[in-house]
KETOR-230972 format. One line per 10 residues: for each residue x, y, z of N, C-alpha, C. Coordinates in steps of 0.001 Angstrom, whole numbers, plus 500000, padded with zeros to 6 digits. Layout:
% KETOR-230972
X/Y/Z/X/Y/Z/X/Y/Z; ...
% end
This chain:
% KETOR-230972
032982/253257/447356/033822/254295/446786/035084/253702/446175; 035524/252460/446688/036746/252190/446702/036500/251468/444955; 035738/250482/444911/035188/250053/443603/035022/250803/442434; 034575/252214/442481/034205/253264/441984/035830/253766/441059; 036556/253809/442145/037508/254610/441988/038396/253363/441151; 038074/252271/441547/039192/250840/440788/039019/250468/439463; 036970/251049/439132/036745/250989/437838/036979/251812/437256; 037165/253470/437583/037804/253850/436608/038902/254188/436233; 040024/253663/437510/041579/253380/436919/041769/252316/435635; 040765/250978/435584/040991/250026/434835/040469/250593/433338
039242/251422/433491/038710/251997/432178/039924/253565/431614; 040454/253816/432533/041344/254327/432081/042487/253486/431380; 042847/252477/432330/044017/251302/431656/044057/251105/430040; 042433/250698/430135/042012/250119/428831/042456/251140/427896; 041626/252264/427881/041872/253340/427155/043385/253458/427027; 044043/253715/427824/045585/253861/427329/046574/252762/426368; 045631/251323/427013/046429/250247/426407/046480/249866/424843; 044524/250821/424727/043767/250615/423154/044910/251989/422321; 045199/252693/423124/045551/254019/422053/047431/253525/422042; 047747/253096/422846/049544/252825/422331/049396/251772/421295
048199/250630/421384/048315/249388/420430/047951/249908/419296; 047261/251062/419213/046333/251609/417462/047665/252234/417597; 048981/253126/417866/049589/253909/417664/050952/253015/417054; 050928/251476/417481/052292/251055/417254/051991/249988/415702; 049850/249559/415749/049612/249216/414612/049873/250195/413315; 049585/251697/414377/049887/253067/412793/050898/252747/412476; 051904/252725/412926/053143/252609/412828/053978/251448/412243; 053339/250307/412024/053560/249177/411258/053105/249547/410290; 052069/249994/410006/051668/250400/409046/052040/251527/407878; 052565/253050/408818/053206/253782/407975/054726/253042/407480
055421/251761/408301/056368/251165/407915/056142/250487/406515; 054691/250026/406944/055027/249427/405303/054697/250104/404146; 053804/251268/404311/053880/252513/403081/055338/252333/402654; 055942/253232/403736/057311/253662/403049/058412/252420/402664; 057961/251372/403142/058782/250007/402189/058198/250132/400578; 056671/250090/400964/056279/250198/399426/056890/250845/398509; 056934/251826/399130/057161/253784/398385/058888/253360/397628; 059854/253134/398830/061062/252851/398312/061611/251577/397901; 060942/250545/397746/060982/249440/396992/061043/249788/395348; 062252/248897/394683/061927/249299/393114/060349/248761/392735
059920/249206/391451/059149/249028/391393/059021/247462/390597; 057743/247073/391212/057211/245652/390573/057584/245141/389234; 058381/244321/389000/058268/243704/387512/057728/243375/387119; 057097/242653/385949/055920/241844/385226/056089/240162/385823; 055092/239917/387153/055498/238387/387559/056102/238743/388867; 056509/239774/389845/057247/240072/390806/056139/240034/392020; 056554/239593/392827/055764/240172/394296/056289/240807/395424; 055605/241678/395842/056984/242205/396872/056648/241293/398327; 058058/240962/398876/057581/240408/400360/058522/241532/401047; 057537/241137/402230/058156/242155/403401/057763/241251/404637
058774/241042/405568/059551/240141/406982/059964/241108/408047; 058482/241418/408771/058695/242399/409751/058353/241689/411168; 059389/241311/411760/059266/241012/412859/058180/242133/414108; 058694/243595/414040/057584/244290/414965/058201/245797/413706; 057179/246663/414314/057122/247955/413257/058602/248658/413468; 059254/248888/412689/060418/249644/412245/061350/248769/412257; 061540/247705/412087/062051/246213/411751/062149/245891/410942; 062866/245325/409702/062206/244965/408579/063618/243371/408304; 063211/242099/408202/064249/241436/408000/064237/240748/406198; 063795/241458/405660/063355/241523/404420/062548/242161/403537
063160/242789/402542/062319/244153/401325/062645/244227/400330; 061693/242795/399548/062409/243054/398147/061771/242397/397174; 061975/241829/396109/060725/241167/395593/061521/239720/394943; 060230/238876/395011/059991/237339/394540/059327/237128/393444; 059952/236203/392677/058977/235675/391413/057905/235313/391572; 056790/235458/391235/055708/235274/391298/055193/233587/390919; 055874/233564/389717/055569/232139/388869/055655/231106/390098; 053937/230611/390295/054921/229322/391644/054598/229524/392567; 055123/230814/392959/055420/230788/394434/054101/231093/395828; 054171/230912/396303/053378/229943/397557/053631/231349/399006
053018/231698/400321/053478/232717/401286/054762/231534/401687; 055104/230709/401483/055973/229360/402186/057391/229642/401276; 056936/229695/400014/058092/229546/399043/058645/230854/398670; 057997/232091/399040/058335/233132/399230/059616/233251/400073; 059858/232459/401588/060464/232964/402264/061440/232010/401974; 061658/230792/401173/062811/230449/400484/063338/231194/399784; 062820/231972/399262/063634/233674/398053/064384/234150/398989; 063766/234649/399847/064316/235663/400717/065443/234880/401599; 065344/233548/402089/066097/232767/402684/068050/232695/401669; 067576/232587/400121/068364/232474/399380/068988/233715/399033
067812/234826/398689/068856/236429/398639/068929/237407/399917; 068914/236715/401096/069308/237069/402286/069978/236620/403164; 070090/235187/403264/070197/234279/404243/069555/234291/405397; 067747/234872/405276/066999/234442/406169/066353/233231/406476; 066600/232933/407441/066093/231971/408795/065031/231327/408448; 064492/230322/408564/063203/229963/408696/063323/228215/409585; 061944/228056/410406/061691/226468/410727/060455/226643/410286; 059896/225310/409913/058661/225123/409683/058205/223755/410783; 056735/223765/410758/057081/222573/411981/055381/222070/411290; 055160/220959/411143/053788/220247/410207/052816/219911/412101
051788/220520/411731/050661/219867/412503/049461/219649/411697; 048812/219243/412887/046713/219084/412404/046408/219182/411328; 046510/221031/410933/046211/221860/410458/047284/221964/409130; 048300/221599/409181/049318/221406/407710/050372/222160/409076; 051517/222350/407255/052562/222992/408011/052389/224462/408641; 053130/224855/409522/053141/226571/409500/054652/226816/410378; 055088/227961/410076/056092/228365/410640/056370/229088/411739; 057253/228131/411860/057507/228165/413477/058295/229544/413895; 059070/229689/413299/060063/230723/413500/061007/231340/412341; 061393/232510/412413/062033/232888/411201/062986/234047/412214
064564/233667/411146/065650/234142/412631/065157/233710/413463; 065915/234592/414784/065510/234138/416227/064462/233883/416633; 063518/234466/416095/061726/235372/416266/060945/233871/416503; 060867/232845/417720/060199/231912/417632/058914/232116/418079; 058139/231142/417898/056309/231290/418329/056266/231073/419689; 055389/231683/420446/055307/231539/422106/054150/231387/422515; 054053/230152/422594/052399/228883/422809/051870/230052/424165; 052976/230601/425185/052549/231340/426527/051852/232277/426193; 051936/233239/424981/051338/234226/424691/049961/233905/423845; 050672/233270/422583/050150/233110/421801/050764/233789/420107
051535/234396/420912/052216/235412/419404/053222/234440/418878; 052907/234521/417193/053088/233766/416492/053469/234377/414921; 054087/233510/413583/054310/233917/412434/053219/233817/411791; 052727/234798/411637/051688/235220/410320/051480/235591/409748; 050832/235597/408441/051171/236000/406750/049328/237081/406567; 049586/238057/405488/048702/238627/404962/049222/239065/403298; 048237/239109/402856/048277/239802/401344/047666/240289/401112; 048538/241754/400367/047877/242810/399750/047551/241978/398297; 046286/241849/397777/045830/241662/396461/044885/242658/395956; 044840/243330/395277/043814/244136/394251/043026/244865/395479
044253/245707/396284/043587/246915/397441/043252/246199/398800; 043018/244569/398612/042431/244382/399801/043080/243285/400705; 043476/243244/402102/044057/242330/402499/043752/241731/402998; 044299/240393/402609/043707/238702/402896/044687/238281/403765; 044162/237323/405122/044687/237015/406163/044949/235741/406134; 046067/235280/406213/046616/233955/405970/046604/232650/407013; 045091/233077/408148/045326/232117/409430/044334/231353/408915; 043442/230979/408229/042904/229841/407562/043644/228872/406338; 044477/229496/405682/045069/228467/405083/046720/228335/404668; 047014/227015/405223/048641/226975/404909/049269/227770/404103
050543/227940/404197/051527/229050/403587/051823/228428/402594; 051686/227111/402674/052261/225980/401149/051648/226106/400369; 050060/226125/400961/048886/226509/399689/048111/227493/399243; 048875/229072/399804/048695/230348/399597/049048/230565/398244; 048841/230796/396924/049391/231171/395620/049421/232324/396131; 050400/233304/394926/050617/234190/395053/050571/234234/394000; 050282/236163/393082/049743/236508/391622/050747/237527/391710; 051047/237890/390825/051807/239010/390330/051326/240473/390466; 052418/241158/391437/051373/242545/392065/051063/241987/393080; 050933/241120/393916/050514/240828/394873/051866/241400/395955
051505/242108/397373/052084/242233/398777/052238/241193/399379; 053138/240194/399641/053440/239463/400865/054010/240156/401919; 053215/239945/403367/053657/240328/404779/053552/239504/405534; 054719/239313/406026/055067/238113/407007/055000/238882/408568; 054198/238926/409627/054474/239745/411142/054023/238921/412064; 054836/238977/413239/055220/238236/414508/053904/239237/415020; 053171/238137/415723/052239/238544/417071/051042/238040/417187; 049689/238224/417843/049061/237654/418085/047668/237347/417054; 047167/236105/416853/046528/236410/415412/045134/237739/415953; 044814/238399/415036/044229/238991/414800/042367/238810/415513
042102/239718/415994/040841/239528/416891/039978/239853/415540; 040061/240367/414551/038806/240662/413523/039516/240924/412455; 039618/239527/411666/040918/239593/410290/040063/240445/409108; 038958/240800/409024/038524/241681/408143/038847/243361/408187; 039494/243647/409284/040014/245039/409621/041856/245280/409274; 042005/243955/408985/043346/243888/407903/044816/243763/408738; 046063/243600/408839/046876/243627/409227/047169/245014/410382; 046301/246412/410087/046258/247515/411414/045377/247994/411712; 044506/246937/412150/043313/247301/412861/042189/247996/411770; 042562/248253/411144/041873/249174/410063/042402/250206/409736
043659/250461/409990/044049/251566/409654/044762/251852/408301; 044716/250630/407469/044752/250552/406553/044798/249363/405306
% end
């Protein structure tokens, strides 16, 4: 009985733990609608980046030249018309960034800086290839977000929620 009753406190757990994490991914998500929405609009050659540490956060909203620029060299724009933060730190795998502001990577967790792009509706997940050698196109979304990489990068930066 006692087993009975332990499995379905934990299947309850689950359930609660799955519906606050889809509720705080909605929520990153309706964050970055409404960055979109009130962002000027795109120039010819512009990209917009957005530097969201966790949802309703934003340590950058604005746009980068396109010509060039790299998910890496992006956050030199923003470094220059913000005075945001960045370390980068080179392993194995190339460089990747370590931290931006305070917001450092935590080997204990695993949550970490990671990049996605909105291109032509669909978003591409930036944990296969360096930020140095990410191009970026004009019209293109840069999103920079702190946390853990992604259990199924084809369901996009919120789970699928958008």
């Amino acid at each position: 009985m006692v087993s009975r009753i332990t499995s379905w406190k934990m299947g309850l757990g689950v359930v609660l733990f799955l519906l606050v994490m889809g509720s705080l991914g909605g929520l990153l998500y309706l964050q970055v609608l409404s960055h979109r929405a009130s962002t000027p609009p795109l120039g010819s050659g512009d990209v917009h980046l957005l530097v969201m540490p966790q949802a309703g956060i934003e340590w950058f909203n604005g746009t980068v030249p396109a010509a060039g620029t790299t998910a890496l060299s992006a956050l030199q724009h923003a470094r220059e018309a913000e005075n945001l933060y960045y370390e980068t730190l080179p392993g194995p795998e190339g460089v990747r960034v370590r931290e931006i502001n305070s917001k450092r990577e935590d080997v204990t967790t695993g949550e970490a800086w990671g990049y996605w792009v909105l291109r032509d509706g669909q978003w591409l997940w930036g944990g296969g290839l360096r930020p140095d050698w990410m191009s970026l196109r004009s019209g293109d979304t840069l999103l920079w977000v702190y946390g853990a990489p992604p259990a199924d990068p084809a369901l996009g930066p919120f789970g699928g929620s958008g």
